[in-house]
C-alpha positions, 0 to 999 in steps of 0.5 A: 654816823654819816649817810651813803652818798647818792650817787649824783653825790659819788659822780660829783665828787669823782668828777673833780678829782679828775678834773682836778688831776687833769689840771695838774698833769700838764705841769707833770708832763711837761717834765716828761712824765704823767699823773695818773689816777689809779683808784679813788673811794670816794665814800673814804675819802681814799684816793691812789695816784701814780707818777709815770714816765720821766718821774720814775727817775726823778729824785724829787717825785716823792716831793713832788707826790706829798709836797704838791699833789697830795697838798693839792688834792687835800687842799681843794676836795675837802672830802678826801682823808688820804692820798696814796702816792706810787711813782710806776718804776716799771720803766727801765731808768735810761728811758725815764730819763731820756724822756724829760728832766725835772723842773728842779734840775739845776742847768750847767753851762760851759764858763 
């Protein structure tokens, strides 16, 4: 059976998740969209994740979730057991995509 963190230990842990996510969000915004941390347990290992904005619309954001961050996540923080990935689909679909394109999108020229 493990022992409760310290609380020096939750602060430690939970500051780099954020800076973690804050070193992936540039890549997610320059897409026109956002990461955000929604909740993280950091006792559990659990933590929940949101793409925003352009990635409401984006056909590759739950690849995006699994194959990037989540690897990510789980990869560099050993303590974490499980991410939760949501894409916010508050946003109307137009606006999401007027707001950016996803880096994956193949670009069309005139021949």
């Amino acid at each position: 059976m493990e022992t409760a963190l310290t609380d020096s230990e939750r602060a430690s842990r939970l500051s780099a998740l954020t800076a973690l996510i804050d070193l992936m969000r540039p890549s997610v915004q320059a897409d026109g969209g956002d990461l955000v941390l929604v909740r993280a347990d950091v006792e559990l290992g659990v933590v929940e994740v949101q793409l925003q904005g352009a990635c409401s619309s984006c056909a590759i954001s739950s690849t995006t979730l699994q194959g990037g961050v989540e690897r990510i996540l789980r990869g560099r923080l050993d303590w974490i057991t499980e991410v939760i990935g949501s894409v916010d689909e508050t946003m109307d679909i137009e606006e999401s995509s007027a707001l950016g394109h996803g880096g994956y999108v193949p670009r069309y020229r005139d021949l």
